[in-house]
One Martini backbone bead per residue (centre of mass of N, CA, C, O) as a GRO file, in nm:
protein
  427
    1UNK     BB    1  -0.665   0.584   0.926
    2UNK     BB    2  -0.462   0.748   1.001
    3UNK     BB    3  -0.245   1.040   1.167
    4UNK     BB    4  -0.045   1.324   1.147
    5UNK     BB    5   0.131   1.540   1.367
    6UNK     BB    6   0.278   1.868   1.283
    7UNK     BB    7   0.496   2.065   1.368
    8UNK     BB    8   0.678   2.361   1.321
    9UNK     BB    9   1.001   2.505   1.382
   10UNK     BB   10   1.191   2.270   1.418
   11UNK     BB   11   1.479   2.050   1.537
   12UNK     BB   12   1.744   1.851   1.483
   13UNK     BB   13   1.885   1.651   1.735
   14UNK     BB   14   2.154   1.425   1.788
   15UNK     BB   15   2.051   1.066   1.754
   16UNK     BB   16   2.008   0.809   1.486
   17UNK     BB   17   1.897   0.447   1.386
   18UNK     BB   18   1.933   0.263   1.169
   19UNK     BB   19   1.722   0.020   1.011
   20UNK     BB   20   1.670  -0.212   0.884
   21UNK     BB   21   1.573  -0.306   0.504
   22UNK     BB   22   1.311  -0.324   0.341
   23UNK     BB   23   1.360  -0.424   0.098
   24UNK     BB   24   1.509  -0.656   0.216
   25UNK     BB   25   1.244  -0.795   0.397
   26UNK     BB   26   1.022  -0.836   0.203
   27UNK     BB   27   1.196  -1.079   0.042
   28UNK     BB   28   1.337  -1.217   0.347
   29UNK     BB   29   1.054  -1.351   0.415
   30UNK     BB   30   0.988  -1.545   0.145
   31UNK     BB   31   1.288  -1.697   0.159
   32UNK     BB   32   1.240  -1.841   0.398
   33UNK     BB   33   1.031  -2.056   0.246
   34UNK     BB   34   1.280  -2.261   0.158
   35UNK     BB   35   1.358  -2.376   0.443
   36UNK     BB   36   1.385  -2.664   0.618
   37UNK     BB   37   1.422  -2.456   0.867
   38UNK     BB   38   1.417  -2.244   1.073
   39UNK     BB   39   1.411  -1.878   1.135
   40UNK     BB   40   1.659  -1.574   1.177
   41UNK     BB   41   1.618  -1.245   1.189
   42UNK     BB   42   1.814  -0.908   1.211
   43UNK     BB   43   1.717  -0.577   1.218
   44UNK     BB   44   1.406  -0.560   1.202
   45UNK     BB   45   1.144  -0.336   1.076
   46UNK     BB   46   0.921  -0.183   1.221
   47UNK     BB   47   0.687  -0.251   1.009
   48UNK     BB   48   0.378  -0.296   0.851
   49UNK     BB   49   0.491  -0.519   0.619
   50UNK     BB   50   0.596  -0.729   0.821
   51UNK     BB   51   0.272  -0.777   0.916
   52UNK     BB   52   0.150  -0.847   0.656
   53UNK     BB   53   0.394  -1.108   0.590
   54UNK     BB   54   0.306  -1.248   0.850
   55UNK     BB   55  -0.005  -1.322   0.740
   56UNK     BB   56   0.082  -1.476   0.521
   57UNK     BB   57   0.214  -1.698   0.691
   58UNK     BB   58  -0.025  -1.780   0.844
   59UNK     BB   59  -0.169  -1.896   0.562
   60UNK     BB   60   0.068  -2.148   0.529
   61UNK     BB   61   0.135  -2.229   0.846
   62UNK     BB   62   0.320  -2.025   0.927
   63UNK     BB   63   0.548  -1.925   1.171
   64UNK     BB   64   0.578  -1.634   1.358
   65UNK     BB   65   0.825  -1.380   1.557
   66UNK     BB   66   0.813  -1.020   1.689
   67UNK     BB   67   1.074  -0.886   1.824
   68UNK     BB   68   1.325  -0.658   1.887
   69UNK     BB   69   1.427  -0.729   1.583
   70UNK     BB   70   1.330  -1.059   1.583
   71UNK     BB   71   1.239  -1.282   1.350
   72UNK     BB   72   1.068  -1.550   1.355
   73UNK     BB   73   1.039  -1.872   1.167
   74UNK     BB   74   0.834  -2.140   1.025
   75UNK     BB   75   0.881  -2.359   0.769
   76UNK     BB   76   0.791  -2.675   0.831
   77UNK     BB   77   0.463  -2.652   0.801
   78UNK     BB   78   0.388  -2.602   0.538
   79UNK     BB   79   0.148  -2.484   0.308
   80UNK     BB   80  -0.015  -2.402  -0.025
   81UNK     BB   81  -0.202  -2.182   0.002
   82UNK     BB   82  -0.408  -1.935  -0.024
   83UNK     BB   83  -0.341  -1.613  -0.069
   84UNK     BB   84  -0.449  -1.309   0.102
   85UNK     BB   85  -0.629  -1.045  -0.062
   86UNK     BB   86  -0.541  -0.797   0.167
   87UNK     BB   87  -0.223  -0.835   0.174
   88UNK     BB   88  -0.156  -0.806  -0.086
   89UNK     BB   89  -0.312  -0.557  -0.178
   90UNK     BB   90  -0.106  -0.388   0.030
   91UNK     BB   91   0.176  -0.550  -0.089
   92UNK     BB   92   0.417  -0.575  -0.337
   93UNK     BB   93   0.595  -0.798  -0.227
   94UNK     BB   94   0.441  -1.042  -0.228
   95UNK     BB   95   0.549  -1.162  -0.516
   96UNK     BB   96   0.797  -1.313  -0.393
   97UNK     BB   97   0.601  -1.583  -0.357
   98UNK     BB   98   0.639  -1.643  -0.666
   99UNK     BB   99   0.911  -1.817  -0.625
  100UNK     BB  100   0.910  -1.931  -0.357
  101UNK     BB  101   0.687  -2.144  -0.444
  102UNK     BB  102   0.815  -2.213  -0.735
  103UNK     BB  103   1.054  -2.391  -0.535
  104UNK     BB  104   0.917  -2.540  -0.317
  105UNK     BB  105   0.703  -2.685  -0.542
  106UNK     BB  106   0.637  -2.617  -0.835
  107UNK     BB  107   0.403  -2.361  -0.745
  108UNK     BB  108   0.163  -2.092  -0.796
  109UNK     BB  109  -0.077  -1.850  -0.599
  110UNK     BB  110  -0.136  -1.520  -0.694
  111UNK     BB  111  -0.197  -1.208  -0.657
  112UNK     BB  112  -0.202  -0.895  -0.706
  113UNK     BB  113  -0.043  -0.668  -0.619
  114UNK     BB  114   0.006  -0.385  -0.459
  115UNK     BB  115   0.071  -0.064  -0.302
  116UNK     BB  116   0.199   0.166  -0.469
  117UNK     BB  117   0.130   0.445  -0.656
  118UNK     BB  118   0.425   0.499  -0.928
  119UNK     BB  119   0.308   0.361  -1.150
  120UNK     BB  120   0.421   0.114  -1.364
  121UNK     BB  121   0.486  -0.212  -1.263
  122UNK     BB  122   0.546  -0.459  -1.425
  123UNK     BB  123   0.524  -0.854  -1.460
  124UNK     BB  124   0.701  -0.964  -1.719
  125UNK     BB  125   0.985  -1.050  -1.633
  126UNK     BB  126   0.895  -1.274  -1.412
  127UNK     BB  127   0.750  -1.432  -1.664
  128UNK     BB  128   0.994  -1.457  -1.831
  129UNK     BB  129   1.128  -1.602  -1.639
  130UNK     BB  130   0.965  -1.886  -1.520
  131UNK     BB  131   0.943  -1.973  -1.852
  132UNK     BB  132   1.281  -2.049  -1.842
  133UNK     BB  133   1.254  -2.260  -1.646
  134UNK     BB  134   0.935  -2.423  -1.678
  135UNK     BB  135   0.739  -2.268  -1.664
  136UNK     BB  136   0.342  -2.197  -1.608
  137UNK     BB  137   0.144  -1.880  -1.712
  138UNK     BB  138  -0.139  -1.784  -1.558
  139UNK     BB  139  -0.444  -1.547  -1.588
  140UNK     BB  140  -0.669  -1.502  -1.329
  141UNK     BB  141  -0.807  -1.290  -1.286
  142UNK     BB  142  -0.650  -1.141  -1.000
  143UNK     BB  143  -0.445  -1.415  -1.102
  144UNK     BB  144  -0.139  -1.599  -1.061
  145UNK     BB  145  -0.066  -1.943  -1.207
  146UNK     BB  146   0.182  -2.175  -1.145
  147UNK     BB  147   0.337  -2.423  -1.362
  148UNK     BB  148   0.491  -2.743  -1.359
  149UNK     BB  149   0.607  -3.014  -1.437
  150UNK     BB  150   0.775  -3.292  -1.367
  151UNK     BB  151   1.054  -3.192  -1.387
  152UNK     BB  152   1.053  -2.896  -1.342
  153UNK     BB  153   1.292  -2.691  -1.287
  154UNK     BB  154   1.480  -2.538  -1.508
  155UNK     BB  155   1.793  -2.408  -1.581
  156UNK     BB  156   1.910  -2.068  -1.744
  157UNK     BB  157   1.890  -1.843  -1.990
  158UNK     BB  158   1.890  -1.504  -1.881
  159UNK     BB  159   1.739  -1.183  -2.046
  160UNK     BB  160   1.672  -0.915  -1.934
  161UNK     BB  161   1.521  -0.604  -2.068
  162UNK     BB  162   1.566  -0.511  -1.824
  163UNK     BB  163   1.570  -0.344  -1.492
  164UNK     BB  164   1.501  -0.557  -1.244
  165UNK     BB  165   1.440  -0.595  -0.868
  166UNK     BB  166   1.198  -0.815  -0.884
  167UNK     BB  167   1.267  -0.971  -1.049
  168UNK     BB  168   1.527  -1.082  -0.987
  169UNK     BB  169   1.416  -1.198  -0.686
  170UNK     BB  170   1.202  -1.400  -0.848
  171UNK     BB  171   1.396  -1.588  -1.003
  172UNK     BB  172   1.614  -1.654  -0.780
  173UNK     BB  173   1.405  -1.767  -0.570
  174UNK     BB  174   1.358  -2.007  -0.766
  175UNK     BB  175   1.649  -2.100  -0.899
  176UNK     BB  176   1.750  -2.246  -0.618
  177UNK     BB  177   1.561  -2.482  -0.699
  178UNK     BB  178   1.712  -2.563  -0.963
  179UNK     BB  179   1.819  -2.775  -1.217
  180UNK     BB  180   2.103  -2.663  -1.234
  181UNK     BB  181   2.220  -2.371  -1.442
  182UNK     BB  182   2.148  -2.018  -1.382
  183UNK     BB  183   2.161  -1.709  -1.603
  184UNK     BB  184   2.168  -1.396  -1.540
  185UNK     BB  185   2.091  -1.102  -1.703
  186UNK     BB  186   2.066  -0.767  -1.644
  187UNK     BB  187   2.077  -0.716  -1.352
  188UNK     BB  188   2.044  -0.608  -1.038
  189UNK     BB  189   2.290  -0.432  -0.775
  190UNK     BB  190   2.163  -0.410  -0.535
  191UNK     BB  191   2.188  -0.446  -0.174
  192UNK     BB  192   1.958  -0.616  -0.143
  193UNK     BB  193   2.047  -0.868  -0.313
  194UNK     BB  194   2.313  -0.941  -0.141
  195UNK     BB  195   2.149  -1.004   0.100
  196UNK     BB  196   1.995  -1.220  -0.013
  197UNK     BB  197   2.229  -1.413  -0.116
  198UNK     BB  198   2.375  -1.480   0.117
  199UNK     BB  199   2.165  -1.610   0.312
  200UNK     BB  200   2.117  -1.840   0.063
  201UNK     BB  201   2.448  -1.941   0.115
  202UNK     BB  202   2.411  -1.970   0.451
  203UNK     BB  203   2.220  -2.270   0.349
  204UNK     BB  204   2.299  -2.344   0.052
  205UNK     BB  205   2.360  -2.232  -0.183
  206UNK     BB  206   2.472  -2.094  -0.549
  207UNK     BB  207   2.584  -1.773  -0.535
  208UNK     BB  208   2.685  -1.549  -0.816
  209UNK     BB  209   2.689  -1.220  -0.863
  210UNK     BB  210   2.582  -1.041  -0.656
  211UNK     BB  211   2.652  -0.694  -0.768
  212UNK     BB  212   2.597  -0.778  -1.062
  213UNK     BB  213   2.510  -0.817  -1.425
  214UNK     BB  214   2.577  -1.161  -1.327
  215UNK     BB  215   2.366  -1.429  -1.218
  216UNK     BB  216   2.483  -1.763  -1.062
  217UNK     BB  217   2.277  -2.041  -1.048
  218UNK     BB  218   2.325  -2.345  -0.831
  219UNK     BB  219   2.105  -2.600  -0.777
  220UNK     BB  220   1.979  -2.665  -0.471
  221UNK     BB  221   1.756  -2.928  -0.222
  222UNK     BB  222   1.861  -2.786   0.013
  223UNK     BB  223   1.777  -2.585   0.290
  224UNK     BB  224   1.975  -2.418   0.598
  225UNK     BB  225   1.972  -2.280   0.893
  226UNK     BB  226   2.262  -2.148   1.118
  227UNK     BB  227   2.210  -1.877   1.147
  228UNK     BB  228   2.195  -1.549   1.165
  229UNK     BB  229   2.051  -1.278   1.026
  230UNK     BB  230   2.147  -0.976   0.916
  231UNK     BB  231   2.029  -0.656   0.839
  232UNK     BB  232   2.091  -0.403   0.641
  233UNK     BB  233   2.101  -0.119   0.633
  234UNK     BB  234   1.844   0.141   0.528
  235UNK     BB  235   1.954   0.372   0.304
  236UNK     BB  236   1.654   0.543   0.242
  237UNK     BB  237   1.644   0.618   0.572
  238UNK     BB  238   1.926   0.770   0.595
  239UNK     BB  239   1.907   0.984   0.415
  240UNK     BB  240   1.618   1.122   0.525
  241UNK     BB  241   1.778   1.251   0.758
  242UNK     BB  242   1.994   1.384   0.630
  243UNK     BB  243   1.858   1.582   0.475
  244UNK     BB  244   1.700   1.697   0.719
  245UNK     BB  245   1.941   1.776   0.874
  246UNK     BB  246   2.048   1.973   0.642
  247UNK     BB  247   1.741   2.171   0.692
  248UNK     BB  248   1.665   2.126   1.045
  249UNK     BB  249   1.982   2.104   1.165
  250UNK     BB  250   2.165   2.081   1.483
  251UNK     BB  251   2.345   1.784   1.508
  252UNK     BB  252   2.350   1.526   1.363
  253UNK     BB  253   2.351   1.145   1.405
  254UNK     BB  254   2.393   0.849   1.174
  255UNK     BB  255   2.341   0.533   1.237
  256UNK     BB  256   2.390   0.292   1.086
  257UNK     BB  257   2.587   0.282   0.798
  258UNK     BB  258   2.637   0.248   0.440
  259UNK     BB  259   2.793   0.449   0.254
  260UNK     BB  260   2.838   0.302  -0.017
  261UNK     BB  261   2.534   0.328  -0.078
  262UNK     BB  262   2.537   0.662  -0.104
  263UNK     BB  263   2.726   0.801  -0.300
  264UNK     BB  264   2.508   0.988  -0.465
  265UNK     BB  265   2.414   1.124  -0.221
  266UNK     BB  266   2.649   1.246  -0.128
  267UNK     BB  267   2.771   1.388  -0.383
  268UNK     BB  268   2.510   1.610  -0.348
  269UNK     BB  269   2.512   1.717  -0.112
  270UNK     BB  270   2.824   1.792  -0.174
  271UNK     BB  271   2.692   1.979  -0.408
  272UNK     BB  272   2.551   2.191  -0.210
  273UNK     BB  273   2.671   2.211   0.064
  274UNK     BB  274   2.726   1.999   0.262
  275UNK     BB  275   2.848   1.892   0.583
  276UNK     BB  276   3.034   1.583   0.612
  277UNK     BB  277   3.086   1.352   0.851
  278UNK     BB  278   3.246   1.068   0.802
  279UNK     BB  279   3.231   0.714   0.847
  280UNK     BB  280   3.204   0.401   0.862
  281UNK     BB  281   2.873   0.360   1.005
  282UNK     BB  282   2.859   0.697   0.985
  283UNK     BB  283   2.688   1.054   0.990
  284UNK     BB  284   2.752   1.380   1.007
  285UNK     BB  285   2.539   1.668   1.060
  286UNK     BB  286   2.553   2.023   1.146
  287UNK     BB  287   2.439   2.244   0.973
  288UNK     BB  288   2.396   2.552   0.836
  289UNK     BB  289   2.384   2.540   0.526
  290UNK     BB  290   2.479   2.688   0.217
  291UNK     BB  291   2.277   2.632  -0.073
  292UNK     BB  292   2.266   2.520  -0.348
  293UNK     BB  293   2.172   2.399  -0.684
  294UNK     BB  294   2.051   2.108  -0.864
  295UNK     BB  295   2.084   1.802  -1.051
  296UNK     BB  296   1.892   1.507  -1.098
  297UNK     BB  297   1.903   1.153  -1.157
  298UNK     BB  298   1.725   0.885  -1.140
  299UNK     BB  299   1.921   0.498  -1.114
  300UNK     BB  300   1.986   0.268  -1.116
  301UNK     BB  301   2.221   0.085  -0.954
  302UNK     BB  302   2.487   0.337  -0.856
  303UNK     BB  303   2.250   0.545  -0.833
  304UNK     BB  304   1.979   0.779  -0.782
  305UNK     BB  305   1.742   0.696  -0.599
  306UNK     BB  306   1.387   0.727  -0.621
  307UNK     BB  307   1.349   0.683  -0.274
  308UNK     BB  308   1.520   0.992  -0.262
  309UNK     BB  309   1.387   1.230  -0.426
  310UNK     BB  310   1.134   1.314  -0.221
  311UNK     BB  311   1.360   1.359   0.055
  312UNK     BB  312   1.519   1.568  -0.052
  313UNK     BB  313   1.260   1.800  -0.166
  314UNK     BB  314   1.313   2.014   0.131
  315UNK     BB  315   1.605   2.088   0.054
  316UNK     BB  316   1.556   2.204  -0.245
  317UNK     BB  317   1.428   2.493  -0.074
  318UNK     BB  318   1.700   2.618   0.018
  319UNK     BB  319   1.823   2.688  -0.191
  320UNK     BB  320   1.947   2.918  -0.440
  321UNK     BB  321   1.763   2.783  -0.624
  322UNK     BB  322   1.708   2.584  -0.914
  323UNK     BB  323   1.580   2.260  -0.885
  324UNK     BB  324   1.607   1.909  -1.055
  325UNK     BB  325   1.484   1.643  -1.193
  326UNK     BB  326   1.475   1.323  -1.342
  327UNK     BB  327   1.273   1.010  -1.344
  328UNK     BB  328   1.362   0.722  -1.505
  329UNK     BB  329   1.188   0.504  -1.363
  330UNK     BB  330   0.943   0.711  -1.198
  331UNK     BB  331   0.779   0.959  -1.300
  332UNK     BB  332   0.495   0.946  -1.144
  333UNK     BB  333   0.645   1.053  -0.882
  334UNK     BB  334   0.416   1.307  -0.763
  335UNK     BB  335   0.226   1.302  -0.496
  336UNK     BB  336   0.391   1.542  -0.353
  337UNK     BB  337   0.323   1.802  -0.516
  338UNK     BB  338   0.012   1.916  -0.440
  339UNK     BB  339   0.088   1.921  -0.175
  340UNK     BB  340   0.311   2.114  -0.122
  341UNK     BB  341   0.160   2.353  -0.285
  342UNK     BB  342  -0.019   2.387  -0.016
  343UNK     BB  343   0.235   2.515   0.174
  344UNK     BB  344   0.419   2.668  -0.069
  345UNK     BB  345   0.553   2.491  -0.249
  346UNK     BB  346   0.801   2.550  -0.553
  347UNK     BB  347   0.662   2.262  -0.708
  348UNK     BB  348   0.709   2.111  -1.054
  349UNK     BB  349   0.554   1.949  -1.341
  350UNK     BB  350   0.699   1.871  -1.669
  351UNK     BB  351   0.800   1.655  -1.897
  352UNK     BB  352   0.948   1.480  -1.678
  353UNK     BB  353   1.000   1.712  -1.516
  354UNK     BB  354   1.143   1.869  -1.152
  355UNK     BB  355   1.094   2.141  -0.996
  356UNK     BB  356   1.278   2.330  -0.690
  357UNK     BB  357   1.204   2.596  -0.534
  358UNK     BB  358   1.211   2.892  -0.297
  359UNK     BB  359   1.023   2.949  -0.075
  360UNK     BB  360   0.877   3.218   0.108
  361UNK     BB  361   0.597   3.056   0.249
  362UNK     BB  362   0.551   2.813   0.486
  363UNK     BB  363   0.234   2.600   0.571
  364UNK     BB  364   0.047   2.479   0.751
  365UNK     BB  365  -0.168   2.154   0.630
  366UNK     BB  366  -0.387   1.966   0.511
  367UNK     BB  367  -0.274   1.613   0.396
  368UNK     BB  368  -0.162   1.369   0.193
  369UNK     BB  369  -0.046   1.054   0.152
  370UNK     BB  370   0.024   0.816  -0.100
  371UNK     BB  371   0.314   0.745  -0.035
  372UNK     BB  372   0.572   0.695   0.127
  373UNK     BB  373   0.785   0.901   0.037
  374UNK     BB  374   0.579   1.129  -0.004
  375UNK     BB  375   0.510   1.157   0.274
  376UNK     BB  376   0.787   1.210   0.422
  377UNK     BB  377   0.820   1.461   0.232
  378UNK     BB  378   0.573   1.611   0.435
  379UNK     BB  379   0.743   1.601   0.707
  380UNK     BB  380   0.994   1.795   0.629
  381UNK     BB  381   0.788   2.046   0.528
  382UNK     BB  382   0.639   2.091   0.806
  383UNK     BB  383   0.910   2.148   0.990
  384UNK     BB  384   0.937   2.430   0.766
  385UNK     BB  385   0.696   2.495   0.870
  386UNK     BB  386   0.409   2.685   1.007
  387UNK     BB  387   0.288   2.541   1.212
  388UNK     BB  388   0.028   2.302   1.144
  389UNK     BB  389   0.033   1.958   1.055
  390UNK     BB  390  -0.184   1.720   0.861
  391UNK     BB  391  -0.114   1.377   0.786
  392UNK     BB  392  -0.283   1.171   0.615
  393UNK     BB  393  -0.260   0.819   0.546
  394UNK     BB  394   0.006   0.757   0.772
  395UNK     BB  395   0.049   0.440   0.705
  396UNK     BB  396   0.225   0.455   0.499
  397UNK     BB  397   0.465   0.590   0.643
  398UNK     BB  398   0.497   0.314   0.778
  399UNK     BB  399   0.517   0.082   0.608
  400UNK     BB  400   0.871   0.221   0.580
  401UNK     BB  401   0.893   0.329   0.904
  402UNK     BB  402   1.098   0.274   1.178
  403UNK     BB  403   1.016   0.420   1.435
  404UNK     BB  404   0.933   0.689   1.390
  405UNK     BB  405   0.875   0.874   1.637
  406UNK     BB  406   1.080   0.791   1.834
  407UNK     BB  407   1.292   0.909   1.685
  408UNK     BB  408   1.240   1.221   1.669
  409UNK     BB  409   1.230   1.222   1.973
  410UNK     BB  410   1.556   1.159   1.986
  411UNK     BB  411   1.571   1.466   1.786
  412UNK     BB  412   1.399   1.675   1.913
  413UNK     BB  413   1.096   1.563   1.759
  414UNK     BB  414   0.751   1.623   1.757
  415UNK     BB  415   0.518   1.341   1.693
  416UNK     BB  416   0.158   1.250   1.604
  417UNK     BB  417  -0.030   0.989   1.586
  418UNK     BB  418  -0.375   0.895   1.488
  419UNK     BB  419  -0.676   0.789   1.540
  420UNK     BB  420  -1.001   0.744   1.548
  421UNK     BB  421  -1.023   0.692   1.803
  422UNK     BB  422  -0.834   0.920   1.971
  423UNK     BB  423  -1.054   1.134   1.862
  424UNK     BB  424  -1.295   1.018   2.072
  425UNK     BB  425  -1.190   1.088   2.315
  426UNK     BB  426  -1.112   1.391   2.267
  427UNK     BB  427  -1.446   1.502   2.266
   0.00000   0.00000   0.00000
């Protein structure tokens, strides 16, 4: 595993350019395998995740290359081979090849996922879409295996018991080559759904409704890439910025941004005292605002996202006042606190609700990252603490953050990441 080592005591300035959205990412390399010809998407973050589906990629015979943001797929002449158990289990998003192979093929051999550890993220609501088009599901060891009769997929009415962005996402690539109209209802509307709609639309698809409560697919019998796609900036990397930015910035520029998926984010921010300067595709963030203390509770889309609740808390440390967080998506989501509390940060957890009051004093020291978010909400409290921080575990942190080193020296902020190897050589 990595390391990161953080100075504290600087300051952020300057311009940073938001990457392609992971989450969108994750999604659209599974679905490229629906396509009867190659593929191209622009705007891919560097990051492991990608890196890691390229392997998936590779062990079905699919070829891709990644390079400068532009990454190729060619699935036309794909395996349904079983897939890596390594990269599997390091990557929760792989299951949505369980979607993807069971429209291509009307078959599918998926592990259980690994990824983030932020507690319980069942996937029955998965298996109960996949039982209404006409699969059969059965879990073997520690895989999951797909298969339909002679008739194939047939379209059906779905009601999701809740809302979930995994299942959307993995029923909608099912159904796309189902044949007849899926009716999916209660389904998540975040802005990576309408991305991947788009996509399998302008390849020959028949979806309407992604970004609303209920989304209507006729299915259909191939798919074919005739554009780039290019994918949607990554909110989530956004927030961080600006977060950031209003904790220990003295003007940045956040560019390639799309305002309206951050509403809630920015209303909060704009309700502690943030000074934003909104434009169409950018945000500028002049820094050095008195902060109010305020309260939080992340919601599916368009509320409060969950993977923002984490990198806003070295900023809600600034506050004047305790502010409240309250995660109704994953309580669990909490191992940014054990980390922050050896620093010196005055934040606590309790019957499901996150207090975060003003530290006396933050001082670098050795922490783990346990996972994407709560890593990067690490490096936010390094850079405003006293001394050198070492943040273990730093690959979770690339996992989701593209070229986080390089972006924040664009920031006049020096970050350094460490192998194993790196500190042999130094010794």
């Amino acid at each position: 595993m990595k390391k990161m080592i953080v100075q504290g005591g600087q300051q952020m300035s300057g311009e940073v350019t938001i990457g392609g959205a992971k989450n969108s990412t994750v999604a659209l390399i599974p679905a490229a395998i629906l396509a009867d010809t190659p593929v191209r998407f622009d705007s891919v973050p560097n990051i492991l995740d990608v890196h890691n589906l390229m392997l998936i990629l590779k062990s079905m015979n699919v070829s891709s290359s990644f390079s400068h943001g532009i990454l190729d797929i060619d699935p036309t002449q794909i395996q349904p081979n079983p897939l890596p158990g390594d990269a599997i289990r390091s990557l929760r998003a792989s299951y949505y090849f369980m979607g993807a192979l069971l429209g291509k093929f009307g078959r599918a051999s998926v592990g259980f996922p690994g990824g983030d550890n932020i507690g319980p993220r069942p996937i029955d609501q998965h298996i109960k879409g996949f039982e209404a088009l006409g699969a059969k599901v059965a879990k073997k060891g520690n895989s999951v295996e797909i298969t339909t009769g002679p008739e194939g997929l047939q379209g059906a009415r779905i009601f999701f018991d809740l809302v979930s962005v995994g299942a959307t996402i993995n029923v909608l690539l099912a159904a796309v080559k189902a044949k007849g109209t899926t009716i999916m209802e209660n389904v998540a509307r975040e802005p990576e759904i309408i991305d991947l709609a788009t996509f399998l639309n302008n390849m020959g698809a028949h979806i309407r409704g992604a970004g609303t409560n209920e989304i209507r697919v006729e299915g259909v019998e191939h798919l074919n890439a005739r554009n780039t796609h290019t994918i949607i900036p990554d909110r989530i990397e956004a927030g961080t910025y600006m977060a950031f930015a209003a904790a220990i910035g003295r003007g940045v520029l956040v560019k390639n941004v799309i305002p309206e998926h951050l509403d809630p984010f920015i209303a909060k921010l704009q309700e502690m005292g943030v000074t934003l300067e909104i434009d169409e595709d950018s945000v500028y963030i002049p820094g050095g605002d008195t902060l109010a203390p305020i309260t939080i509770k992340t919601s599916p889309f368009p509320g409060f996202a969950t993977d923002l609740q984490q990198p806003i808390t070295p900023l809600l440390m600034k506050a004047r006042g305790t502010s409240t967080i309250i995660d109704t998506l994953y309580p669990e989501r909490i191992k940014h606190i054990s980390e922050m509390t050896r620093m010196g940060g005055n934040i606590k957890s309790k019957d499901g609700m996150i207090t975060v009051a003003p530290a006396k004093t933050l001082v670098g020291t050795t922490v783990e990252a346990d996972e994407i978010r709560a890593g990067v909400s690490l490096v936010g409290l390094a850079l405003m603490s006293q001394g050198q921080t070492t943040i273990l575990k730093a690959d979770n942190i690339l996992r989701g953050y593209d070229n986080i080193v390089q972006k924040f020296h664009g920031l006049h902020v020096e970050l350094r990441v460490l192998t194993a190897a790196d500190e042999l050589e130094t010794e």
